[in-house]
ROKOL-848680 format. One line per 4 residues: number of its first residue (from 1); their letters; for each residue x, y, z of N, C-alpha, C. Coordinates in Angstrom, 2 decimals. Layout:
NUM) A) X Y Z X Y Z X Y Z  ...
//
This chain:
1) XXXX) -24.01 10.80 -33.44 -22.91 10.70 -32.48 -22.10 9.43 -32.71  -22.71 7.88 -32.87 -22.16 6.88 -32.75 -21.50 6.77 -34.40  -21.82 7.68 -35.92 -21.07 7.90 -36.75 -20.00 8.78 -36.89  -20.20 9.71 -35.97 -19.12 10.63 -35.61 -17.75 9.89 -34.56
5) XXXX) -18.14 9.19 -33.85 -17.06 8.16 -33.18 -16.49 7.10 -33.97  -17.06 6.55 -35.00 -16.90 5.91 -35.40 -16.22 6.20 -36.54  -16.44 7.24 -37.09 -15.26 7.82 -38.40 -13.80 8.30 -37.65  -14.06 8.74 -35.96 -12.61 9.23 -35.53 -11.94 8.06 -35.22
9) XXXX) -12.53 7.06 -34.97 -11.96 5.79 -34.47 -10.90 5.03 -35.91  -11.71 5.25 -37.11 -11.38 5.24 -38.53 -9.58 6.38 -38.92  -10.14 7.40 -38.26 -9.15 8.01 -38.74 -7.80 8.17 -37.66  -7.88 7.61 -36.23 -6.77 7.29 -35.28 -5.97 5.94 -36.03
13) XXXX) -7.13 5.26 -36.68 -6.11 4.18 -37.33 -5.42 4.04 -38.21  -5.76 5.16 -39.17 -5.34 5.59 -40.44 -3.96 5.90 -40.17  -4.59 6.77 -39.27 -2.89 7.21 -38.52 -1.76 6.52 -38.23  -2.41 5.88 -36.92 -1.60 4.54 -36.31 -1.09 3.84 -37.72
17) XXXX) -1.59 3.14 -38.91 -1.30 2.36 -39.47 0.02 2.81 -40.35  0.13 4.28 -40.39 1.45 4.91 -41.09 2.85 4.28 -40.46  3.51 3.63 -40.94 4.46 3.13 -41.01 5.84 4.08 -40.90  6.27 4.50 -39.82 7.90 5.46 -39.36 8.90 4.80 -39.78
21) XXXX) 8.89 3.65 -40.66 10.17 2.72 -41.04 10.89 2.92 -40.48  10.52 2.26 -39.08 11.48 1.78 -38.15 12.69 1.15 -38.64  13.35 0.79 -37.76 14.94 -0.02 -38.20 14.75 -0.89 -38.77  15.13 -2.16 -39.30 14.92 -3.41 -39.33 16.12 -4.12 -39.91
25) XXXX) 16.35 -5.33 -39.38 17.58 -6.02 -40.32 17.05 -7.45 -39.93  17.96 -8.43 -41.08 17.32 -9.56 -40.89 18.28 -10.22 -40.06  17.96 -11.04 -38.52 18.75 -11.68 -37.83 18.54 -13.39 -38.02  19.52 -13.92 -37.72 19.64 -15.45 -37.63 19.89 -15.92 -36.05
29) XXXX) 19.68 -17.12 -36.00 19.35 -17.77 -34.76 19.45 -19.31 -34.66  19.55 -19.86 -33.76 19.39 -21.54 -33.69 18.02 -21.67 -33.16  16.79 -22.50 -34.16 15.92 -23.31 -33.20 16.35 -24.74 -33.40  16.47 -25.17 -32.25 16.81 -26.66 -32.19 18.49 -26.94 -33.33
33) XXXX) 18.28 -27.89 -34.39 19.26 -27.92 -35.24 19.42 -26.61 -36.56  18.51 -26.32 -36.41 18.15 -25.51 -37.46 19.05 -24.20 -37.05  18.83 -23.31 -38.44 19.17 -21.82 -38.62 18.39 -21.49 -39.19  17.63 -20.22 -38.28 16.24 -20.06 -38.75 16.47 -17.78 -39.07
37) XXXX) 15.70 -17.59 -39.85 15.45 -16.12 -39.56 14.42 -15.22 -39.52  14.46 -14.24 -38.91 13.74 -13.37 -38.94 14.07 -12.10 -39.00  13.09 -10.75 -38.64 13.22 -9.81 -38.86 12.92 -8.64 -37.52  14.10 -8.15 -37.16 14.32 -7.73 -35.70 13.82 -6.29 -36.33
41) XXXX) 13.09 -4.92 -35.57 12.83 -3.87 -35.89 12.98 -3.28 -34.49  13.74 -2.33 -34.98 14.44 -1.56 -33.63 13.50 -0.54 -33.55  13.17 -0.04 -31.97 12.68 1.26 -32.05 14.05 2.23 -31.62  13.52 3.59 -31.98 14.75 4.98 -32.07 14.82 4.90 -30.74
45) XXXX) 16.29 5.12 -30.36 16.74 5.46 -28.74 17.86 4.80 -28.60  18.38 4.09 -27.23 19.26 3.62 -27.26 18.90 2.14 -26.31  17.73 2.07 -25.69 17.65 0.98 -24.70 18.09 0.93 -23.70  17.71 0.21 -22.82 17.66 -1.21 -23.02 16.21 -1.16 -23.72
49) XXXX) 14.98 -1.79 -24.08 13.60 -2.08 -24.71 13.04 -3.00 -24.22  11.69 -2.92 -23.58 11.12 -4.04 -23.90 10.88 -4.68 -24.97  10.26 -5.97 -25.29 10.42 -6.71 -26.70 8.95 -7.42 -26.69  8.66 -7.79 -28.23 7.28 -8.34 -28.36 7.86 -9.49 -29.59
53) XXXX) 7.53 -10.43 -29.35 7.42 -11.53 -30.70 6.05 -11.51 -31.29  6.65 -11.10 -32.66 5.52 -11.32 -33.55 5.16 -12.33 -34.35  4.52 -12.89 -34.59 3.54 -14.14 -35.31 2.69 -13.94 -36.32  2.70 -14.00 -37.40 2.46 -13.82 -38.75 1.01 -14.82 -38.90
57) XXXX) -0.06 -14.72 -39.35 -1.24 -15.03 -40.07 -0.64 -16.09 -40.82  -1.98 -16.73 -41.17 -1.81 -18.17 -41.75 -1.22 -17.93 -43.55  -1.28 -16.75 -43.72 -0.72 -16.13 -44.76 1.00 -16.29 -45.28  1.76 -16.04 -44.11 3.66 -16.21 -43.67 3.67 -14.66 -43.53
61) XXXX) 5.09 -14.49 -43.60 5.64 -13.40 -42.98 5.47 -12.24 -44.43  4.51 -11.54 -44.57 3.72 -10.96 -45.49 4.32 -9.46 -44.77  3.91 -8.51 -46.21 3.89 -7.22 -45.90 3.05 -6.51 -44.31  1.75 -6.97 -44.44 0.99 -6.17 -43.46 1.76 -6.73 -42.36
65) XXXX) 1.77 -7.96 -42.23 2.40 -8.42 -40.70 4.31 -7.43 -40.34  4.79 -7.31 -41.44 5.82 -6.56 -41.27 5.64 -4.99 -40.69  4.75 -4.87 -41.28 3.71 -3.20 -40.97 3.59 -3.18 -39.53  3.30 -4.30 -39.33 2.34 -4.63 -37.57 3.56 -4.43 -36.92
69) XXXX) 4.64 -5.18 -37.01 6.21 -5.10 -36.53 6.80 -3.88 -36.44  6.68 -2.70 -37.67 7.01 -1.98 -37.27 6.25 -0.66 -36.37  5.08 -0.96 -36.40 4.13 -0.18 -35.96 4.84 -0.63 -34.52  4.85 -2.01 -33.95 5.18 -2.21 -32.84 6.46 -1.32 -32.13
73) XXXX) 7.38 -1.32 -33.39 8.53 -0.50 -32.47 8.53 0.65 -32.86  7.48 1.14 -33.65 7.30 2.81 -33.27 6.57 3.22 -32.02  6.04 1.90 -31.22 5.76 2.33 -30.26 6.71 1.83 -29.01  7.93 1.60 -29.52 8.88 1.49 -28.20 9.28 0.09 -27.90
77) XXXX) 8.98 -0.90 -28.83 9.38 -2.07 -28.43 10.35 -2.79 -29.69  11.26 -3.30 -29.09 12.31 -4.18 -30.01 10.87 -5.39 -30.78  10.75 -5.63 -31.87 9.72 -6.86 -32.30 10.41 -7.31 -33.24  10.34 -8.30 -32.90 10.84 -9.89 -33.64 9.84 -10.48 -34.56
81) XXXX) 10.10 -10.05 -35.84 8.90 -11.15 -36.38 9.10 -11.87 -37.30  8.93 -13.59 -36.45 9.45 -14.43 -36.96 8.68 -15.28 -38.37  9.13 -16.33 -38.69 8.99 -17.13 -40.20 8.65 -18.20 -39.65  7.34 -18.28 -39.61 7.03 -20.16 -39.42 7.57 -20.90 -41.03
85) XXXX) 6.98 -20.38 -41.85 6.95 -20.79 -42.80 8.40 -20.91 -43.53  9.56 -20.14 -42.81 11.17 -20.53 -43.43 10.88 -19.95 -45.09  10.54 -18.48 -44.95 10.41 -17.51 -46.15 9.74 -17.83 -47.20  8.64 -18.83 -47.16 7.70 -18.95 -47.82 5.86 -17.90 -47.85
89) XXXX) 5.40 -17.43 -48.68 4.25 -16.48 -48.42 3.63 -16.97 -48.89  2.23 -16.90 -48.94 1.06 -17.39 -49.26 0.38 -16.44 -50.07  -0.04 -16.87 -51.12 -1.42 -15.59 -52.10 -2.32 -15.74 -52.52  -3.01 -17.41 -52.14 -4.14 -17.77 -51.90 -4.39 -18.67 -50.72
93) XXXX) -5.99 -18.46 -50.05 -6.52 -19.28 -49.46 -5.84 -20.97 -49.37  -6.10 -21.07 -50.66 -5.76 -22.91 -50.85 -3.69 -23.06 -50.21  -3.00 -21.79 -50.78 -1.57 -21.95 -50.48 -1.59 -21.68 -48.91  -2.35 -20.88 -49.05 -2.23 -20.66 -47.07 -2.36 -22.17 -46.60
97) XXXX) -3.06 -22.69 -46.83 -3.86 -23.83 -45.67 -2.69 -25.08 -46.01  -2.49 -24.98 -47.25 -1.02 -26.00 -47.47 -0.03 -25.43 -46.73  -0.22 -24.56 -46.19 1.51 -24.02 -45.24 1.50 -24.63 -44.36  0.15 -23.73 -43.60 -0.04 -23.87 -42.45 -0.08 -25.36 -41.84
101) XXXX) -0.75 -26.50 -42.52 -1.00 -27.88 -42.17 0.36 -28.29 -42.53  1.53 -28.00 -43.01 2.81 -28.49 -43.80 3.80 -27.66 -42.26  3.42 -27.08 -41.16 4.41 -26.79 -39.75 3.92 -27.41 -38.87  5.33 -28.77 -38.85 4.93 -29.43 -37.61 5.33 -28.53 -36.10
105) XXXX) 4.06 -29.01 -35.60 3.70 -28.77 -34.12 5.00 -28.31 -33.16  5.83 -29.52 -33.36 7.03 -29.21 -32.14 7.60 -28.61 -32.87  7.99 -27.97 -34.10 8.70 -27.45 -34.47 8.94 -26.14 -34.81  7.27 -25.75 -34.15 6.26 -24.24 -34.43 7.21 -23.91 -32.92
109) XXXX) 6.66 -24.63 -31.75 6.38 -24.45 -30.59 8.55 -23.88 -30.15  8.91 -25.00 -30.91 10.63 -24.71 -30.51 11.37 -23.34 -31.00  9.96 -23.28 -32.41 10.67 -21.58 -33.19 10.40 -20.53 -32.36  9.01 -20.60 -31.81 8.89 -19.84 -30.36 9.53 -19.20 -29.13
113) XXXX) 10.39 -20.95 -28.81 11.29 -20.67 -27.89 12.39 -20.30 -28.85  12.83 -20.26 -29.42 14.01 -19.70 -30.00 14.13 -18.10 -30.14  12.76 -17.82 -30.67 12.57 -15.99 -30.64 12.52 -15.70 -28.73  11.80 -16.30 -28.02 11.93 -15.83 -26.89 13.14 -15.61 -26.68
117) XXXX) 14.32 -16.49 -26.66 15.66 -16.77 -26.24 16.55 -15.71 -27.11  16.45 -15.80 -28.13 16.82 -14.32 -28.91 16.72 -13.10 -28.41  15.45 -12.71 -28.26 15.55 -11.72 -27.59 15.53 -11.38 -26.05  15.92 -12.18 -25.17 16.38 -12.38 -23.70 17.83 -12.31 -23.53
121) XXXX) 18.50 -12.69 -24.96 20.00 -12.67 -25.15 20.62 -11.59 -25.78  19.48 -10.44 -25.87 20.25 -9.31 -26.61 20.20 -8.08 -25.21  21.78 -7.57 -25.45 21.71 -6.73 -24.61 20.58 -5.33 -24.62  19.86 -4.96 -25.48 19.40 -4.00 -25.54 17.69 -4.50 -25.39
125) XXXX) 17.98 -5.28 -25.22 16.32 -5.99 -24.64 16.05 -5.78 -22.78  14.93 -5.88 -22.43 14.60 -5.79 -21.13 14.03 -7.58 -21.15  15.12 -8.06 -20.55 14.73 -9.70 -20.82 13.54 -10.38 -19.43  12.87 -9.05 -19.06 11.68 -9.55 -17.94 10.81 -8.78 -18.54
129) XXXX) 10.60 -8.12 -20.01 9.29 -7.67 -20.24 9.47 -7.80 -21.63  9.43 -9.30 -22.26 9.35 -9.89 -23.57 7.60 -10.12 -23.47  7.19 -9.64 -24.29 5.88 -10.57 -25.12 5.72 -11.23 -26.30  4.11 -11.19 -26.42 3.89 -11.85 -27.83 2.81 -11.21 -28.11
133) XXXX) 2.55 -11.38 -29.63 1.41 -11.05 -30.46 1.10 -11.63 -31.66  0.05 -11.91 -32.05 0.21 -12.43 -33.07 -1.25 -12.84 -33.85  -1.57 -12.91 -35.01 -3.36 -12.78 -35.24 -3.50 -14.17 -36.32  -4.74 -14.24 -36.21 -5.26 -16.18 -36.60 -4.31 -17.20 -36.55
137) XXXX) -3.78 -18.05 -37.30 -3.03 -19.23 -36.96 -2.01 -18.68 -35.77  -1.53 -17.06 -35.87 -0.45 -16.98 -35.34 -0.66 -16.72 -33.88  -1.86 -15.93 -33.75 -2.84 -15.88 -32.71 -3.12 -17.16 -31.62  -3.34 -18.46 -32.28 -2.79 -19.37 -31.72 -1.56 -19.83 -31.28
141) XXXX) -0.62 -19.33 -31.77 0.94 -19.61 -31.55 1.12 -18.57 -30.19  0.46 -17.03 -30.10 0.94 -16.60 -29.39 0.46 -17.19 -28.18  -0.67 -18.07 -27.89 -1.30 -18.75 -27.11 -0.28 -19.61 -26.19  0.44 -20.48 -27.76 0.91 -21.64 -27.55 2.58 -21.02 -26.74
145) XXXX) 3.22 -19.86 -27.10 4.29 -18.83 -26.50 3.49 -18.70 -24.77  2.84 -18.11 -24.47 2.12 -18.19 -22.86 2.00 -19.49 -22.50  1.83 -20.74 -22.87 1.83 -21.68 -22.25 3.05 -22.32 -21.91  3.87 -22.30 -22.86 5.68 -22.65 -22.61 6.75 -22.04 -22.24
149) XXXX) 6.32 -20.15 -22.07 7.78 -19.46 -21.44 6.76 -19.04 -20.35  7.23 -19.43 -18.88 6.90 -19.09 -17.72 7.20 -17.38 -17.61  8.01 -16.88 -18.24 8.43 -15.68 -17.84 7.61 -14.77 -18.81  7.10 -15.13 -20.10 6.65 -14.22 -20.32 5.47 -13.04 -20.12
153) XXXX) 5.63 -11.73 -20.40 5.26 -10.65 -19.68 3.80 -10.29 -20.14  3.44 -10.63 -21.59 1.91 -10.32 -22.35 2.04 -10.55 -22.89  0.80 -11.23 -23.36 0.32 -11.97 -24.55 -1.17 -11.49 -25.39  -0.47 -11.39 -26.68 -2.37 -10.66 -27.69 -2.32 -11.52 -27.98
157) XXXX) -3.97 -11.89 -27.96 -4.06 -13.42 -29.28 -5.39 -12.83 -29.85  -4.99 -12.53 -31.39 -6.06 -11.49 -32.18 -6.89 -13.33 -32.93  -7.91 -13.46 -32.80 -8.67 -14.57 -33.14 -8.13 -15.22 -33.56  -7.42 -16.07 -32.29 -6.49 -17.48 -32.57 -6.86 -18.76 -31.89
161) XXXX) -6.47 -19.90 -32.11 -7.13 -20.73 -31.70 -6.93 -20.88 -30.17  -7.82 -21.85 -29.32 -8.03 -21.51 -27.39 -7.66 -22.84 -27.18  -6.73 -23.12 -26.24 -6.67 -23.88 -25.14 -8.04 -24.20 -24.10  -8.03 -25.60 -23.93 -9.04 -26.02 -23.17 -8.75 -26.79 -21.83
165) XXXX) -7.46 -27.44 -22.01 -6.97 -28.55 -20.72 -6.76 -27.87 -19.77  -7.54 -28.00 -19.04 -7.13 -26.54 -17.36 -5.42 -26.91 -16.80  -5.31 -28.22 -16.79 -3.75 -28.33 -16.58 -2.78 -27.82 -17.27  -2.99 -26.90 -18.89 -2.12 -26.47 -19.49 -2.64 -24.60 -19.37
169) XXXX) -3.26 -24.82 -18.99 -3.47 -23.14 -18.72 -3.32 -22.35 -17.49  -3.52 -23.92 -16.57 -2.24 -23.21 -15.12 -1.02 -22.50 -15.36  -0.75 -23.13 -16.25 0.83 -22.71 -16.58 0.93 -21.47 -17.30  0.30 -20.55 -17.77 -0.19 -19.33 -18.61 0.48 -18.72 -17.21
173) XXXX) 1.45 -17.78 -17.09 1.40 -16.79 -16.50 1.47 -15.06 -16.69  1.55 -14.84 -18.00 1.53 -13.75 -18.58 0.08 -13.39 -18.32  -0.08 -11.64 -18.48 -1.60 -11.30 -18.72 -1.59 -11.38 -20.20  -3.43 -11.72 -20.37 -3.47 -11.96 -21.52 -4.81 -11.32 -22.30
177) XXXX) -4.44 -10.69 -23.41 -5.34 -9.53 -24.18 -5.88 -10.38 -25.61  -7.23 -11.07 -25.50 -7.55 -11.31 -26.41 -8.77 -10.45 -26.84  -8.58 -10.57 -28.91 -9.51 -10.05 -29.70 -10.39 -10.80 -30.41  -11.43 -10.86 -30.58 -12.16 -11.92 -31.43 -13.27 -11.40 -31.95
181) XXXX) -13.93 -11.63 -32.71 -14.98 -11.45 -33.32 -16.23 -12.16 -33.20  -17.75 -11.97 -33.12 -18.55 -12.70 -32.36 -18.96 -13.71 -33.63  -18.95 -13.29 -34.93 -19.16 -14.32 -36.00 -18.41 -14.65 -36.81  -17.15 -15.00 -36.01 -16.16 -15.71 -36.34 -16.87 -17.62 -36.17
185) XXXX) -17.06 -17.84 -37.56 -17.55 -19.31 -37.80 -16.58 -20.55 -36.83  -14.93 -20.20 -36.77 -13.97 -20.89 -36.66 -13.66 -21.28 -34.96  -13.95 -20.01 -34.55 -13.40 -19.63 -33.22 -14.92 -19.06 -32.26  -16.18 -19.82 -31.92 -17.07 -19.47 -31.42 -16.81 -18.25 -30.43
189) XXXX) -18.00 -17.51 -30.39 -17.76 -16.50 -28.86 -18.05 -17.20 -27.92  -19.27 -18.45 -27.60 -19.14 -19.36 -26.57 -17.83 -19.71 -26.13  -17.30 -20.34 -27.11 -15.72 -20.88 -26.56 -14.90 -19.60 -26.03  -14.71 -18.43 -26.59 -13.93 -17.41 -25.96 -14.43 -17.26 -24.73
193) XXXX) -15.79 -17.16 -24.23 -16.14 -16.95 -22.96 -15.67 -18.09 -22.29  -16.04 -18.91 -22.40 -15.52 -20.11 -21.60 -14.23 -20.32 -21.12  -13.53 -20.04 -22.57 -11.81 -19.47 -21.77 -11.55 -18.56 -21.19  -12.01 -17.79 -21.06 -11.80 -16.43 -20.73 -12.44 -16.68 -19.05
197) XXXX) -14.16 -17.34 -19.08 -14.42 -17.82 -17.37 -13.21 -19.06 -16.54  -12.44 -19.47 -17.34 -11.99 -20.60 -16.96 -10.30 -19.70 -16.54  -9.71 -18.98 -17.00 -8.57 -18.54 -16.45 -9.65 -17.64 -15.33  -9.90 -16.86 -15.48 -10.35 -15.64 -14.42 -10.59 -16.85 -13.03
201) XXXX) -11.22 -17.99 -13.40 -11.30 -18.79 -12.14 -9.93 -19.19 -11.85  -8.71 -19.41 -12.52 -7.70 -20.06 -12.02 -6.76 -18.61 -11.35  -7.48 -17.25 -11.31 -6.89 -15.88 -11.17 -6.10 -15.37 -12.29  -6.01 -15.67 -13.25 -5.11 -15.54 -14.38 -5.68 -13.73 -15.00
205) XXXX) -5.03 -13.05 -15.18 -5.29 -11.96 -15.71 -5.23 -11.87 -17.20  -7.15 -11.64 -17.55 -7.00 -11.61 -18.66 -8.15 -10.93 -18.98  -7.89 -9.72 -20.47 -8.85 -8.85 -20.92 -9.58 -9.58 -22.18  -10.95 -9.68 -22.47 -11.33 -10.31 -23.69 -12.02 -8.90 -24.62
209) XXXX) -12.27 -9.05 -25.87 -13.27 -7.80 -26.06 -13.55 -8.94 -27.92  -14.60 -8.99 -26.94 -15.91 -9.71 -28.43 -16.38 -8.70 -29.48  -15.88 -8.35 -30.87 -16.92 -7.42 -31.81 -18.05 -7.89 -32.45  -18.97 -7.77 -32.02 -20.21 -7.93 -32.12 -20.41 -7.73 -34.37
213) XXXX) -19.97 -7.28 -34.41 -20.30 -7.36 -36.16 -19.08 -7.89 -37.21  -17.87 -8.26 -35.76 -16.67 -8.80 -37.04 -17.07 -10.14 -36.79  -16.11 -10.85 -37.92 -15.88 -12.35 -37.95 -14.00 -12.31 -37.58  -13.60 -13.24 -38.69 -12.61 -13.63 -38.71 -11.45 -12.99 -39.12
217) XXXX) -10.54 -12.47 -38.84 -9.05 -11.41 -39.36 -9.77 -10.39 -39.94  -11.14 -9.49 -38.61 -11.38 -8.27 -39.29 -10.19 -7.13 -39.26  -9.00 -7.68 -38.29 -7.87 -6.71 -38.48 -7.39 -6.18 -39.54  -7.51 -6.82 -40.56 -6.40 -6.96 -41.89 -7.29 -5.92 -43.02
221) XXXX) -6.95 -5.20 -43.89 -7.57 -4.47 -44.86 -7.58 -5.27 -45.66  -7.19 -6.72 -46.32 -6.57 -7.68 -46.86 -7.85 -8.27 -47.17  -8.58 -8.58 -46.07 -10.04 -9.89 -46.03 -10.70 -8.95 -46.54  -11.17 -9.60 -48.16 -12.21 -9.51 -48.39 -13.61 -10.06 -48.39
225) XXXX) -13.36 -11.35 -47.43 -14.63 -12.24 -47.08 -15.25 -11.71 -46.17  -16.82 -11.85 -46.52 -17.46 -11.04 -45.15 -17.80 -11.86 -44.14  -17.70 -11.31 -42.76 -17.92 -9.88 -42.78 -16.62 -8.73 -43.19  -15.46 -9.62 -43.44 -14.35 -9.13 -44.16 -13.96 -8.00 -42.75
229) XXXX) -13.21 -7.20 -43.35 -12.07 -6.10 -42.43 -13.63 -5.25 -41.99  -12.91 -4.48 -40.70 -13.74 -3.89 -39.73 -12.77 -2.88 -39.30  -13.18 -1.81 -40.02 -11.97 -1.10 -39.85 -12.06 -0.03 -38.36  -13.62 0.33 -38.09 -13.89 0.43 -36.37 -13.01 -0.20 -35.21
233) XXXX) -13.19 -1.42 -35.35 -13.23 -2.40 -34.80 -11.45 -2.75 -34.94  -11.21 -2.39 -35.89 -9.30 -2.62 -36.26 -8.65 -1.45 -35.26  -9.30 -0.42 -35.54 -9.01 0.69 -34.67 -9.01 0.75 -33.44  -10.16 -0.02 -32.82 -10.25 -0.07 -31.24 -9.36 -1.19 -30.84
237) XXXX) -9.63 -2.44 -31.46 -8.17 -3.27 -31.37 -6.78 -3.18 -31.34  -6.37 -1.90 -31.94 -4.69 -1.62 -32.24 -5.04 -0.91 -30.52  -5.80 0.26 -30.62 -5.76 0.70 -29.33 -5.66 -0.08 -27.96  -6.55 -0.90 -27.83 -6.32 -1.71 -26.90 -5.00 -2.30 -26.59
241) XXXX) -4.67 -2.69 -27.65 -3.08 -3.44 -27.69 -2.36 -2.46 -27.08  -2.48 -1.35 -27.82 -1.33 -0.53 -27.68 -1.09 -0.24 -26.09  -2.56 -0.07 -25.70 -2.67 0.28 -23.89 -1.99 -1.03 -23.23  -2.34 -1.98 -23.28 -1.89 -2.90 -22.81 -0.69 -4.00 -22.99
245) XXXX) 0.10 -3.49 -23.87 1.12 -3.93 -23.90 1.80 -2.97 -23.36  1.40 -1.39 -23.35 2.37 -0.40 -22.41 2.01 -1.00 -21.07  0.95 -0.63 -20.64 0.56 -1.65 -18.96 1.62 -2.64 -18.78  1.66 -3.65 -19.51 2.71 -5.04 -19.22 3.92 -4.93 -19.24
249) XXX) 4.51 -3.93 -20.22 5.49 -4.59 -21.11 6.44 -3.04 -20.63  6.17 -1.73 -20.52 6.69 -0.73 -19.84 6.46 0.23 -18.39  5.83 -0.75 -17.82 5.37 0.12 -16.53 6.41 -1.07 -15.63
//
């Protein structure tokens, strides 16, 4: 029974993961002084839409994360997915970690507000049901998006790094859908619980779901480090999202 669930769970994702090549064009924007871009993916209709900012892996703005974008607006949402990295990609480990340590802080946090503000300023957006999403480094960013736009509507953070200062997590008012993995070396499941007991005490609405046999970016077909991709576990994750960003983001 539990291999028979577990191959359909395999093959809803197979599914899900087919790509409707949604719209997409590349838009420009101001963060701060800068002119920055990204990649807007329309879903079919006419709008107005809710909207999701997407956040790219410690990798940059890579194929799969584009996949994720459009998967997003085949399911009905305008997604933005932006360039920390200012069109640079990563294709090893060692180039990743030089990116990632090479984006300063305020300047992550302002590209943030800039995609929020982007898409609050487009008429075909629903500018009270913007989110975020986003998995490992970016996973943290979508963190760091809930702590600085008061308005926003939901937040995924697929094993990204956690906030600890209770004074900065008052300020979290979005619900918030995190994914993690229990032997994830980087990101303890102690610490997820702990965040996870520490909003529920401040009333903060938030869903956690620990996989007991993934580690770290079992989302990705990509990781080949083990416990590497979890493709069960990828499956019940897209699902979840998918429920709960409809919950937030279209009801």
């Amino acid at each position: 029974m539990k291999k028979s669930l577990t191959l359909i769970l395999v093959a809803m994702f197979i599914f899900a993961s087919l790509s409707f090549a949604a719209d997409s064009k590349t838009v420009s924007y101001q963060s701060g002084d800068e002119t920055v871009q990204a990649l807007l993916y329309k879903p079919a209709g006419k709008g107005p839409f809710p909207a999701v900012i997407v956040i790219h892996e410690w990798w940059g703005l890579n194929d799969w994360v584009k996949d994720q974008a459009s998967k997003l607006a085949d399911q009905g949402y305008a997604a933005l997915a932006i360039d920390l990295y200012r069109g640079k990609v990563a294709t090893t480990p060692d180039e990743a970690h030089q990116l990632m340590r090479g984006v300063p802080e305020d300047r992550a946090k302002r590209d943030l507000h800039a995609a929020f503000k982007f898409l609050a300023d487009q008429p075909n957006v629903k500018q009270n049901r913007i989110g975020a999403i986003g998995w490992c480094m970016g996973g943290g960013y979508a963190l760091d998006a809930a702590l600085q736009e008061p308005t926003l509507a939901a937040d995924v953070i697929n094993y990204g790094h956690l906030a600890t200062d209770p004074d900065a997590l008052k300020k979290i008012n979005a619900p918030i859908l995190g994914l993690f993995g229990a032997l994830d070396q980087g990101i303890p499941a102690n610490d997820v619980r702990k965040f996870a007991e520490t909003l529920q005490g401040m009333g903060k609405k938030i869903d956690i779901k620990i996989y007991d046999d993934a580690g770290h970016a079992f989302e990705n077909p990509n990781n080949k480090s083990e416990p590497g991709y979890r493709a069960a576990d990828a499956a019940d994750a897209w699902t979840r999202t998918v429920n709960f960003l409809a919950d937030n983001l279209k009801k």
